[in-house]
KOLPABA-934413 format. One record per residue (C-alpha): residue number from 1; residue in three letters; z, x negated, y. Coordinates in steps of 0.1 Angstrom, whole numbers. Layout:
N
+-----+---------+-------+-------+-------+
: num : residuo :     Z :     X :     Y :
+-----+---------+-------+-------+-------+
: NUM :     ALA :     Z :     X :     Y :
...
+-----+---------+-------+-------+-------+
//
This chain:
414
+-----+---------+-------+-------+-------+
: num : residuo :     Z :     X :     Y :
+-----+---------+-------+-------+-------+
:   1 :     UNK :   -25 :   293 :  -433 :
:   2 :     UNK :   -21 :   258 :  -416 :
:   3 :     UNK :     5 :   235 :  -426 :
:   4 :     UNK :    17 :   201 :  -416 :
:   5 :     UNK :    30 :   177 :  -443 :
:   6 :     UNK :    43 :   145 :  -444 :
:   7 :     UNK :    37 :   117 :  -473 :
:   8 :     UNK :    52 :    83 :  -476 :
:   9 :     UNK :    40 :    61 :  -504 :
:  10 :     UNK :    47 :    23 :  -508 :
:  11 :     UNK :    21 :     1 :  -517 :
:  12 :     UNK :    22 :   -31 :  -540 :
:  13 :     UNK :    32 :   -55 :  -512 :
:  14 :     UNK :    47 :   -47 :  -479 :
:  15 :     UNK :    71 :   -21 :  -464 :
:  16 :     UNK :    70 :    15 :  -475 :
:  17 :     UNK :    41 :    39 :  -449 :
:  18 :     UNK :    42 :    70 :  -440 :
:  19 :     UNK :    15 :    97 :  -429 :
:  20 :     UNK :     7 :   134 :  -418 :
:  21 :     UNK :   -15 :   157 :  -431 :
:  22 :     UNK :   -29 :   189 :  -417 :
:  23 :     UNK :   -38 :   211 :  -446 :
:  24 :     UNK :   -54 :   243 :  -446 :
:  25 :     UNK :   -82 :   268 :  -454 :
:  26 :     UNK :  -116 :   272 :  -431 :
:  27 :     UNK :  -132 :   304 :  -423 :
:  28 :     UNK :  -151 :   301 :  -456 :
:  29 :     UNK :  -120 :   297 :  -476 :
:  30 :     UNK :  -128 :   261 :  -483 :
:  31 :     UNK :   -93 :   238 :  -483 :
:  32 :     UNK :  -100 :   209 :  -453 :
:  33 :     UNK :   -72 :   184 :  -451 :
:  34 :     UNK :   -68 :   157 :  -423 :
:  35 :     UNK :   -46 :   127 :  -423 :
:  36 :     UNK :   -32 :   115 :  -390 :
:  37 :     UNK :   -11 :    82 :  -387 :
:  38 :     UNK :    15 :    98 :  -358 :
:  39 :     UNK :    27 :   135 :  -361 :
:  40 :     UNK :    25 :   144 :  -326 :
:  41 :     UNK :   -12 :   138 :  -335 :
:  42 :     UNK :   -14 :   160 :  -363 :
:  43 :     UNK :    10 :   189 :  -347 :
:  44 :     UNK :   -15 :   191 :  -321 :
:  45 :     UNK :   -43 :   194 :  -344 :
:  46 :     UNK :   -25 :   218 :  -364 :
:  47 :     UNK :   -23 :   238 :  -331 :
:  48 :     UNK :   -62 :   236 :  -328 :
:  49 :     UNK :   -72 :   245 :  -356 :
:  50 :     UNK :   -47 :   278 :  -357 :
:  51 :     UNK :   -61 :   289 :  -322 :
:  52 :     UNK :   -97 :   279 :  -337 :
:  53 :     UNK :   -92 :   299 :  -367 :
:  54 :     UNK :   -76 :   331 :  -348 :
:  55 :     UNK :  -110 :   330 :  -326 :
:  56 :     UNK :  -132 :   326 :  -355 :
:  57 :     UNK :  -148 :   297 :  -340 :
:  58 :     UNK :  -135 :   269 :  -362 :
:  59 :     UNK :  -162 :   242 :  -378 :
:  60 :     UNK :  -147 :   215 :  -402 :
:  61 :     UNK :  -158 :   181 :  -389 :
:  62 :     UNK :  -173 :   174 :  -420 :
:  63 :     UNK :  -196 :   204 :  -417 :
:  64 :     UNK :  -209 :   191 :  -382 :
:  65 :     UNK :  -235 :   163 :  -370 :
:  66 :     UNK :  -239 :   143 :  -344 :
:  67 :     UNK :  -255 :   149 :  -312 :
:  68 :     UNK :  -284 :   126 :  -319 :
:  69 :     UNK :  -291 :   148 :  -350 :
:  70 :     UNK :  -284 :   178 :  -331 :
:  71 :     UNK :  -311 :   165 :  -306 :
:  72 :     UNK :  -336 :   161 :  -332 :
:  73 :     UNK :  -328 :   196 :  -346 :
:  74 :     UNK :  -337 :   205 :  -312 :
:  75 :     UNK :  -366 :   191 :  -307 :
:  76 :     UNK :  -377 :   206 :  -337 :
:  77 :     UNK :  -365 :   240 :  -328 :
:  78 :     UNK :  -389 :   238 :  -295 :
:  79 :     UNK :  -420 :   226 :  -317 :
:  80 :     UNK :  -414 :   256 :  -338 :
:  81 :     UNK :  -413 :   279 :  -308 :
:  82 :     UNK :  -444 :   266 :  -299 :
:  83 :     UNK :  -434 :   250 :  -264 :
:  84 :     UNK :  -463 :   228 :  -249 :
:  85 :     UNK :  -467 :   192 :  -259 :
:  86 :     UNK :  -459 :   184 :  -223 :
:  87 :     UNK :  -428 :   202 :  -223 :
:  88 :     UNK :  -415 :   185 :  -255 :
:  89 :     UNK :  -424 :   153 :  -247 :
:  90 :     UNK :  -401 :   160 :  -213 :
:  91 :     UNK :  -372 :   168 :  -234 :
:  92 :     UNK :  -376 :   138 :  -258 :
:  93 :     UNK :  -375 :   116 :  -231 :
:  94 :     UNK :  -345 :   128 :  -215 :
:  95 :     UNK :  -331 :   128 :  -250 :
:  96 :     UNK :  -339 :    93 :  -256 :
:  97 :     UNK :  -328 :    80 :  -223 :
:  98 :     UNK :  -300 :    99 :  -207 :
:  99 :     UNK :  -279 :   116 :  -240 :
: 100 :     UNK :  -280 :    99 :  -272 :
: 101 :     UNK :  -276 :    63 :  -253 :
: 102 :     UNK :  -246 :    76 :  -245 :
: 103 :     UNK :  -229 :   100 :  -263 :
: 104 :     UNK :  -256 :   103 :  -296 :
: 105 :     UNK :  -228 :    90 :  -326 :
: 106 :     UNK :  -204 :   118 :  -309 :
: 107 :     UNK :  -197 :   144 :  -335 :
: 108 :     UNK :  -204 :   179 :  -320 :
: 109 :     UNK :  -169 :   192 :  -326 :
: 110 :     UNK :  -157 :   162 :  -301 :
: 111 :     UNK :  -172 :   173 :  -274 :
: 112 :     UNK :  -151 :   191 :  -243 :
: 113 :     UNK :  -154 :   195 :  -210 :
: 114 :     UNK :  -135 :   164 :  -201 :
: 115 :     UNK :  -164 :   146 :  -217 :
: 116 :     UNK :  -194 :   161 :  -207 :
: 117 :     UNK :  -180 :   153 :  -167 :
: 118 :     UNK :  -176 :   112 :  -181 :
: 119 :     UNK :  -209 :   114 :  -193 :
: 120 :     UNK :  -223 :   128 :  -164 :
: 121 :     UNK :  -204 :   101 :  -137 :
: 122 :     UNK :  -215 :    74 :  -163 :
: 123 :     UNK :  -253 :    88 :  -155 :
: 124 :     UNK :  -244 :    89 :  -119 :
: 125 :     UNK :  -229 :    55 :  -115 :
: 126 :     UNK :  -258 :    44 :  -133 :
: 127 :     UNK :  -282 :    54 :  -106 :
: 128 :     UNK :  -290 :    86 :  -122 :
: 129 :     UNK :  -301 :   113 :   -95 :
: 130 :     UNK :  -279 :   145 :   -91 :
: 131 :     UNK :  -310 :   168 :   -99 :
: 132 :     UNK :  -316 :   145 :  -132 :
: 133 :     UNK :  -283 :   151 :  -144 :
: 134 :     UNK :  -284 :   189 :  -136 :
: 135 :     UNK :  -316 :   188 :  -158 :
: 136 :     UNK :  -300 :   165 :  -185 :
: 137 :     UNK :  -269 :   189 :  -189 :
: 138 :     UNK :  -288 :   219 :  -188 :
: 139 :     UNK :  -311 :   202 :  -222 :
: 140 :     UNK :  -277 :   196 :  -240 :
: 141 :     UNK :  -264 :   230 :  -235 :
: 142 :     UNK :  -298 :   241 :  -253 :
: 143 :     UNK :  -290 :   211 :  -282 :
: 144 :     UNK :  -257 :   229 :  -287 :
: 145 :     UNK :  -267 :   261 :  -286 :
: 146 :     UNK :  -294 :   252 :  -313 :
: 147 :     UNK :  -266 :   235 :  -327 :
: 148 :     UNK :  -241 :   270 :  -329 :
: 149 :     UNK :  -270 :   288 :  -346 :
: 150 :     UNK :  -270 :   264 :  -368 :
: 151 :     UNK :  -232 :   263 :  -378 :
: 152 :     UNK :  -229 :   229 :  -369 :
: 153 :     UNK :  -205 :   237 :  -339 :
: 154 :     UNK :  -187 :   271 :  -324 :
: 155 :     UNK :  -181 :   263 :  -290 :
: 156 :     UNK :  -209 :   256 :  -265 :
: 157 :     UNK :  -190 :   235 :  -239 :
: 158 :     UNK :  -216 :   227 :  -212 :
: 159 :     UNK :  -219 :   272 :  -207 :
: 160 :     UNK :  -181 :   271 :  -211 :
: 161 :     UNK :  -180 :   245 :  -178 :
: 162 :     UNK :  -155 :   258 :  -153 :
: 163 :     UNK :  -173 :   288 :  -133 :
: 164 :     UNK :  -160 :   280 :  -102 :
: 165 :     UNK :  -172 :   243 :  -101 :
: 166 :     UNK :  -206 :   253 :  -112 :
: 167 :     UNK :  -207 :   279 :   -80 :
: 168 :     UNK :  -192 :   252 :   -56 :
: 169 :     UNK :  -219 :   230 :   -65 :
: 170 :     UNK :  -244 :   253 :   -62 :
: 171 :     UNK :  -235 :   264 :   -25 :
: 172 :     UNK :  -230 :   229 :   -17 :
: 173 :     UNK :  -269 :   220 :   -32 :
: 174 :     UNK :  -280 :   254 :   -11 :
: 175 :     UNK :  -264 :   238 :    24 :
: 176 :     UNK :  -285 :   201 :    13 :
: 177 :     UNK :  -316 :   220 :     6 :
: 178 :     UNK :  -340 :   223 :    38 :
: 179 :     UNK :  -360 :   251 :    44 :
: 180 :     UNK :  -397 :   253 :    45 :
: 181 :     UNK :  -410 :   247 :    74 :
: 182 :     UNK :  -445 :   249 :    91 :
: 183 :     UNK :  -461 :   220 :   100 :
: 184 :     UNK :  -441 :   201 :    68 :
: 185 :     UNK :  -442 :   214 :    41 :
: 186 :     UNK :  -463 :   248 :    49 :
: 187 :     UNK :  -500 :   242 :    65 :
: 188 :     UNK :  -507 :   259 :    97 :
: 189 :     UNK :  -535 :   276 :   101 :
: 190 :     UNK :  -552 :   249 :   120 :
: 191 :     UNK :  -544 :   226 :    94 :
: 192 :     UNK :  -559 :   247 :    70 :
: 193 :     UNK :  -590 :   256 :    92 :
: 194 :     UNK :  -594 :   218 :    94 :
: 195 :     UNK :  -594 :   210 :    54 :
: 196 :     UNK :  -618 :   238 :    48 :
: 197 :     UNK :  -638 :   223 :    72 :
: 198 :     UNK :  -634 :   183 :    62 :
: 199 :     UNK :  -640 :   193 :    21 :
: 200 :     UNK :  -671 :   178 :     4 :
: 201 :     UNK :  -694 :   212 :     1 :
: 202 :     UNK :  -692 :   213 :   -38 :
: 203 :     UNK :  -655 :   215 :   -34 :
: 204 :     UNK :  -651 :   246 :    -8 :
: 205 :     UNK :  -653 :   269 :   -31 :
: 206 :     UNK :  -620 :   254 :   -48 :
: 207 :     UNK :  -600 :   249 :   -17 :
: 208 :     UNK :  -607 :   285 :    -3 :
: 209 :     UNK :  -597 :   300 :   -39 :
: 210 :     UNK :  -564 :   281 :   -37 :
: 211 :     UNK :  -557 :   294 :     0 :
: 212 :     UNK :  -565 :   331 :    -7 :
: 213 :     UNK :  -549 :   332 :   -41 :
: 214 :     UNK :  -517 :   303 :   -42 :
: 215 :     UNK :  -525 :   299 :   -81 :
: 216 :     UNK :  -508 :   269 :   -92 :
: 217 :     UNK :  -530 :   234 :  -101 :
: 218 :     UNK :  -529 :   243 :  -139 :
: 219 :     UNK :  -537 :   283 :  -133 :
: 220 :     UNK :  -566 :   276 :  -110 :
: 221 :     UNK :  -584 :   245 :  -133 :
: 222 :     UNK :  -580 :   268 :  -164 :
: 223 :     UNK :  -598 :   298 :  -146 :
: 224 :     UNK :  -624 :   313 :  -168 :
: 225 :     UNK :  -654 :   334 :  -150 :
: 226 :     UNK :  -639 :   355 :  -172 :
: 227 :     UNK :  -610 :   363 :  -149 :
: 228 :     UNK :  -631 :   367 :  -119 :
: 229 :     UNK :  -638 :   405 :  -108 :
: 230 :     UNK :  -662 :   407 :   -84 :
: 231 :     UNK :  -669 :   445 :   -88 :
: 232 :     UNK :  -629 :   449 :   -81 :
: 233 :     UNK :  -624 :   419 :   -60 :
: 234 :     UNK :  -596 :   403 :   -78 :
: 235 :     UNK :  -585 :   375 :  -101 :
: 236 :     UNK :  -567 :   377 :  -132 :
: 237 :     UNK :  -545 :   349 :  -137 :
: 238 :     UNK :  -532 :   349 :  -179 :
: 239 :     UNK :  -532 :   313 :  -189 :
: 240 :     UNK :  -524 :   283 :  -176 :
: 241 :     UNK :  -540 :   243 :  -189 :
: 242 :     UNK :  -514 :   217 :  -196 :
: 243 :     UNK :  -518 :   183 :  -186 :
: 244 :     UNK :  -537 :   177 :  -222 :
: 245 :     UNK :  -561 :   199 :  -215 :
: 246 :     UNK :  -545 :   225 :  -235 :
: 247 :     UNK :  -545 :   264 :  -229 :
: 248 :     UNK :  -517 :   280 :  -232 :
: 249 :     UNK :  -500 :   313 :  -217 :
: 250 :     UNK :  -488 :   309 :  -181 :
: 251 :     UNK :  -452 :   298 :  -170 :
: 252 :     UNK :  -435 :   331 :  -178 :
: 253 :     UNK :  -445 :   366 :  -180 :
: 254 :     UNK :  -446 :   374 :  -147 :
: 255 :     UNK :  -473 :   346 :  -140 :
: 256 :     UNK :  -496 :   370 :  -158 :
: 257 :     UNK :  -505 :   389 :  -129 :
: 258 :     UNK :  -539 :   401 :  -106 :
: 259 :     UNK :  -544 :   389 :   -76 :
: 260 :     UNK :  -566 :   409 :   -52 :
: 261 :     UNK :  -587 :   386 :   -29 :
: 262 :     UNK :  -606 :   389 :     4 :
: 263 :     UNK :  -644 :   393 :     8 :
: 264 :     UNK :  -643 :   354 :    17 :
: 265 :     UNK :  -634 :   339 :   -16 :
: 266 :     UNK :  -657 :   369 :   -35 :
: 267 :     UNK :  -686 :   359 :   -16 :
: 268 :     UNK :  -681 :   321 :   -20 :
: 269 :     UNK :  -673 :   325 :   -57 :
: 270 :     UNK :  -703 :   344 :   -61 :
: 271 :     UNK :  -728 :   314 :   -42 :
: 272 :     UNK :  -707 :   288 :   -65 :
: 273 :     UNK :  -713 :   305 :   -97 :
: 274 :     UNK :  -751 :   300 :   -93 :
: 275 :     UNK :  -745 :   262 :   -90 :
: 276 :     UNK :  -710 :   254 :  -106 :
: 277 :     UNK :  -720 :   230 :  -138 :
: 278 :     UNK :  -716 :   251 :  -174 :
: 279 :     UNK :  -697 :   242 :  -199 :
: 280 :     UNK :  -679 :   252 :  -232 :
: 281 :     UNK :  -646 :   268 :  -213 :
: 282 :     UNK :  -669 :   286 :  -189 :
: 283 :     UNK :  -647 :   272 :  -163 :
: 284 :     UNK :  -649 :   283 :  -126 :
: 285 :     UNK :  -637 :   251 :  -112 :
: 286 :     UNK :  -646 :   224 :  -138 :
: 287 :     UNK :  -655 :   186 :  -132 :
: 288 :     UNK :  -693 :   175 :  -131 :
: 289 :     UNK :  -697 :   174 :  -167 :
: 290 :     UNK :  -687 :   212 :  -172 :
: 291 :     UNK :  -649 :   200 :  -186 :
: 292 :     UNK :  -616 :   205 :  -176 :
: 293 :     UNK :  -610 :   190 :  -143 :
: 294 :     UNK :  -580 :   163 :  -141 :
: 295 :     UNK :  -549 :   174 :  -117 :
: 296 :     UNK :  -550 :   139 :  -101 :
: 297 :     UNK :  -589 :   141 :   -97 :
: 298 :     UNK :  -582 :   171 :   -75 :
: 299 :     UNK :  -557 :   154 :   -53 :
: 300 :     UNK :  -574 :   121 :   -51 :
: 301 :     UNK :  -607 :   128 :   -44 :
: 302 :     UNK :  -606 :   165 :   -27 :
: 303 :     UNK :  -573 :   172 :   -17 :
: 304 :     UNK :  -564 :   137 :     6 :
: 305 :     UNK :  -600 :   127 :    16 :
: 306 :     UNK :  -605 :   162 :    31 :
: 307 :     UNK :  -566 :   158 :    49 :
: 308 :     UNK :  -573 :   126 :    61 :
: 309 :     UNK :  -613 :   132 :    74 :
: 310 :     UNK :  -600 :   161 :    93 :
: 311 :     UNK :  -569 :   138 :   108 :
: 312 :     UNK :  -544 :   160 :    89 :
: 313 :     UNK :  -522 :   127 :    84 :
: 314 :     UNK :  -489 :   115 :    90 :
: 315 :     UNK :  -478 :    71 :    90 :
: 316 :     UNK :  -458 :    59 :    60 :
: 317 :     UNK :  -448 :    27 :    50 :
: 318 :     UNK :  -472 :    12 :    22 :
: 319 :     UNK :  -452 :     6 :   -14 :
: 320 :     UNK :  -457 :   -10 :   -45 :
: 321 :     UNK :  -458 :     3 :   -82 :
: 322 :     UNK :  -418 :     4 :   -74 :
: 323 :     UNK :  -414 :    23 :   -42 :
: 324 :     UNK :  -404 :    -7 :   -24 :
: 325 :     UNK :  -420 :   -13 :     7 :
: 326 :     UNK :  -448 :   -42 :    11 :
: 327 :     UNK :  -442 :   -62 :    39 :
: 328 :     UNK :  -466 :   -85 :    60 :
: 329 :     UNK :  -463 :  -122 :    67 :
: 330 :     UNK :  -437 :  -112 :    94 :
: 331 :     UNK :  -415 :   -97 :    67 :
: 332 :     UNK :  -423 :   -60 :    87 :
: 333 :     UNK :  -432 :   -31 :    67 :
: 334 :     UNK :  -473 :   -20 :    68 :
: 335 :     UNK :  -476 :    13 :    78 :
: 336 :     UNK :  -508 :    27 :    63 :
: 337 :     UNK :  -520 :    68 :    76 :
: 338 :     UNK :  -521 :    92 :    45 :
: 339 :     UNK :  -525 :   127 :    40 :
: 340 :     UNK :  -498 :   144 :    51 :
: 341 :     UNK :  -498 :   175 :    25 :
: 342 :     UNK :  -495 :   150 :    -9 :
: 343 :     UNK :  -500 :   180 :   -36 :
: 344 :     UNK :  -520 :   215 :   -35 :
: 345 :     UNK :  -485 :   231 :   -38 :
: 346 :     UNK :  -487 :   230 :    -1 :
: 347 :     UNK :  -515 :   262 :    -4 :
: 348 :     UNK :  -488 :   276 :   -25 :
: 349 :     UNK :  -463 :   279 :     0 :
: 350 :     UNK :  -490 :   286 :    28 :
: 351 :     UNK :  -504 :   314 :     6 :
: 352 :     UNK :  -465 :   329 :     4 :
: 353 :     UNK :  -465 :   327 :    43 :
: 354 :     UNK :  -496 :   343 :    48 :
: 355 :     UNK :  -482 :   374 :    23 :
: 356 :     UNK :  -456 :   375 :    45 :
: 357 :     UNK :  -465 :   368 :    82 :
: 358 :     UNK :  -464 :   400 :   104 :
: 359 :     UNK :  -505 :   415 :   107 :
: 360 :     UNK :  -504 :   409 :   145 :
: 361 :     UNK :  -496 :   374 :   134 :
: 362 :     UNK :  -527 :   367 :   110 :
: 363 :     UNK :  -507 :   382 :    75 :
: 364 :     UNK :  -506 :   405 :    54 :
: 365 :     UNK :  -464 :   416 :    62 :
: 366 :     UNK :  -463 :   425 :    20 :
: 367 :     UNK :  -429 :   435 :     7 :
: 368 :     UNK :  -408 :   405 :   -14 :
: 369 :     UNK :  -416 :   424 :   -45 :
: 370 :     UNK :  -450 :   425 :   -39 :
: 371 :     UNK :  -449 :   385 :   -29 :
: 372 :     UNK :  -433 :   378 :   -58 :
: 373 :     UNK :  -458 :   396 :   -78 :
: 374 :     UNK :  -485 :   373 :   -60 :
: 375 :     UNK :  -470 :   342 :   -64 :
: 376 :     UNK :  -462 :   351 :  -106 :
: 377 :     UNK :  -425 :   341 :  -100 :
: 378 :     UNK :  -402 :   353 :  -124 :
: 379 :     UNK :  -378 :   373 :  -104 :
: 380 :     UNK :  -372 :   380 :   -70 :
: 381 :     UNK :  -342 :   353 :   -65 :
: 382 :     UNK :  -364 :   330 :   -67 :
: 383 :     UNK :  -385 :   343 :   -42 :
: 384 :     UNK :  -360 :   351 :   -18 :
: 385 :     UNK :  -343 :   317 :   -25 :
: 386 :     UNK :  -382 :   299 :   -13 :
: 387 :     UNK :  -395 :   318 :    13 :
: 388 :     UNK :  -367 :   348 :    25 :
: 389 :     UNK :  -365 :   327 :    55 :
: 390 :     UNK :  -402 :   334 :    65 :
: 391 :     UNK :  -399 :   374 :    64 :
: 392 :     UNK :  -399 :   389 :   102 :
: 393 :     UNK :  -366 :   396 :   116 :
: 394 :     UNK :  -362 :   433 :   119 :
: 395 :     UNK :  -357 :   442 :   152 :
: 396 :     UNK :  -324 :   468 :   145 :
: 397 :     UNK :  -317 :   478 :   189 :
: 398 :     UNK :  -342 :   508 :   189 :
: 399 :     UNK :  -334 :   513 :   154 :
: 400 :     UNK :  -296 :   520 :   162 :
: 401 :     UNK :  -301 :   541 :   189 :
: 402 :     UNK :  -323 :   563 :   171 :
: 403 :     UNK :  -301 :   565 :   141 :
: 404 :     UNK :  -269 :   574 :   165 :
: 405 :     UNK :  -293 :   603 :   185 :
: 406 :     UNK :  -299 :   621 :   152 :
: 407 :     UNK :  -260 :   615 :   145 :
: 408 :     UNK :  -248 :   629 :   170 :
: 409 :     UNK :  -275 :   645 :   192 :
: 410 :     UNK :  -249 :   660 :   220 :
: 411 :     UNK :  -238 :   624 :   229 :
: 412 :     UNK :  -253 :   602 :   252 :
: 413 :     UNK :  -251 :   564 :   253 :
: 414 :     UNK :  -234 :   557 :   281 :
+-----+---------+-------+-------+-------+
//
């Protein structure tokens, strides 16, 4: 039961004061009282707490924490799960810099809707980036749902976010988000004749792996020999190296998959295994030295050098440390030529449209389920959501007509 009271008491000096007090029992049967100095205050919290406790989701602001603590709780929840260091050390820093500046001495049982969308135009007008934010909101709705297992709060208000706004943002980010295209984001195959051709010899063997397979940076400089089978002609991809140099499992599930390869990259792998340096890992593509080979190695001196021998560049202005652009004693920008494919995520997506490219076009024309089994995404949205735009148009006219002569056989088009 939940009652309102009021009390008036008069202290040594002054006029007589007056107060309201919520009184009532919690979910646990524990009596919580709560003083307010206007009633229309404590009416409405009586009104609360009634609907909280018919619901069953009521939690005693006494028995809640603050966001910062519910951050740390957090943190601690995903270093018990065993998420990489990487990973953590992401979500600290968004912690640290974009939530418990702002809203951190909150209590958990203030937070509503109204104030998750102020803290989010505070990180906007603060030159915060929409796809930051999204990223930022998503992490609290994992501190509070940490936080609800916990019983430090019932209601998880960033999942509880109006349905309809979330879906009218996401089909306005759909219409700002260019497709793929050849030529920009997706190698042709005379761009990716011309790498080949331009890499340093020791590193072909990497480059053609990467074309014929579209493992990602971390699957393909964590490949054991292990994982090569020349007998079947395939790769097994089952881990993944973080950027510490620590295995792990791969992304999800799904990135544990087999990936059959051509006679090309079997042959090559087999001429590289009689030269490639040895090492503790047994690694296929390791640096000199037989270790781990650094992401930023591979770009620097493989990736761009080979894009920009072979004149697969594009003019930029230079920058500093800052992004801002240098200028010359004119005060114009320099314009410096660099490679025009900046990360080997590029294969990725030219591996996705080889999968999919019609045979008479130079592809493989695989079904999206098998593509997505290729690539190691996690479902088939995702998929469909990259590359759906690159799967042939099915040419439907002769497909009609046939359908409509088995329909009805004693009709003729006219």
């Amino acid at each position: 039961m939940v009652s309102t009271r009021k009390r008036t008491w008069q202290p040594a000096k002054g006029r007589a004061k007056e107060a309201w007090i919520v009184d009532y029992f919690d979910l646990n049967g524990t009596r919580r009282q709560k003083t307010f100095d206007k009633k229309k205050d404590a009416d409405r919290f009586e009104e609360q707490v009634k609907q909280e406790l018919r619901t069953g989701i009521h939690v005693a602001e006494a028995d809640t924490i603050t966001v910062k603590q519910a951050g740390a709780n957090w943190i601690t929840d995903c270093e018990q799960l065993g998420l990489e260091r990487s990973t953590r050390e992401s979500y600290q820093t968004h912690l640290d810099l974009h939530i418990t500046p702002f809203i951190g001495e909150l209590l958990l049982t203030k937070l509503n809707i109204p104030t998750i969308r102020n803290w989010q135009k505070r990180l906007h007008d603060e030159g915060r980036s929409a796809n930051l934010i999204k990223r930022v909101t998503v992490d609290l709705g994992a501190i509070l749902a940490v936080a609800q297992d916990g019983g430090f709060v019932a209601r998880n208000v960033v999942y509880e976010s109006n349905s309809r706004v979330r879906a009218k943002k996401k089909k306005i980010e759909k219409r700002r988000t260019r497709k793929l295209g050849y030529g920009i984001d997706i190698p042709t195959h005379d761009e990716i004749r011309t790498i080949i051709d331009h890499t340093a010899p020791r590193h072909k063997p990497l480059m053609i792996t990467l074309v014929f397979t579209g493992m990602r940076s971390s699957e393909i400089r964590g490949l054991p020999w292990s994982a090569v089978d020349f007998e079947r002609q395939c790769i097994r991809v089952s881990s993944r190296v973080d950027r510490y140099g620590v295995m792990g499992f791969t992304k999800s599930q799904e990135g544990q998959r087999t990936i059959r390869v051509p006679p090309i990259v079997i042959n090559t792998l087999k001429e590289w295994k009689l030269q490639c340096p040895k090492g503790q890992r047994d690694l296929v593509f390791p640096n000199g030295d037989g270790n781990l080979e650094n992401h930023g190695n591979v770009i620097k001196r493989i990736l761009h050098p080979a894009e920009i021998a072979g004149g697969v560049t594009v003019l930029k202005p230079k920058v500093d440390e800052e992004g801002n652009p240098i200028l010359d004693e004119r005060g114009e920008p320099i314009i410096e030529t660099v490679a025009k494919y900046p990360g080997l995520h590029a294969f990725r997506h030219f591996f996705a449209s080889w999968c999919i490219n019609r045979k008479s076009a130079g592809g493989l024309e695989l079904s999206a389920k098998e593509v997505q089994h290729r690539m190691g995404h996690s479902s088939i949205q995702q998929t469909m959501d990259t590359y759906g735009h690159l799967f042939p148009a099915v040419d439907e006219h002769e497909s009609l007509a046939e359908a409509s002569r088995h329909l009805l056989p004693a009709l003729r088009a006219t």
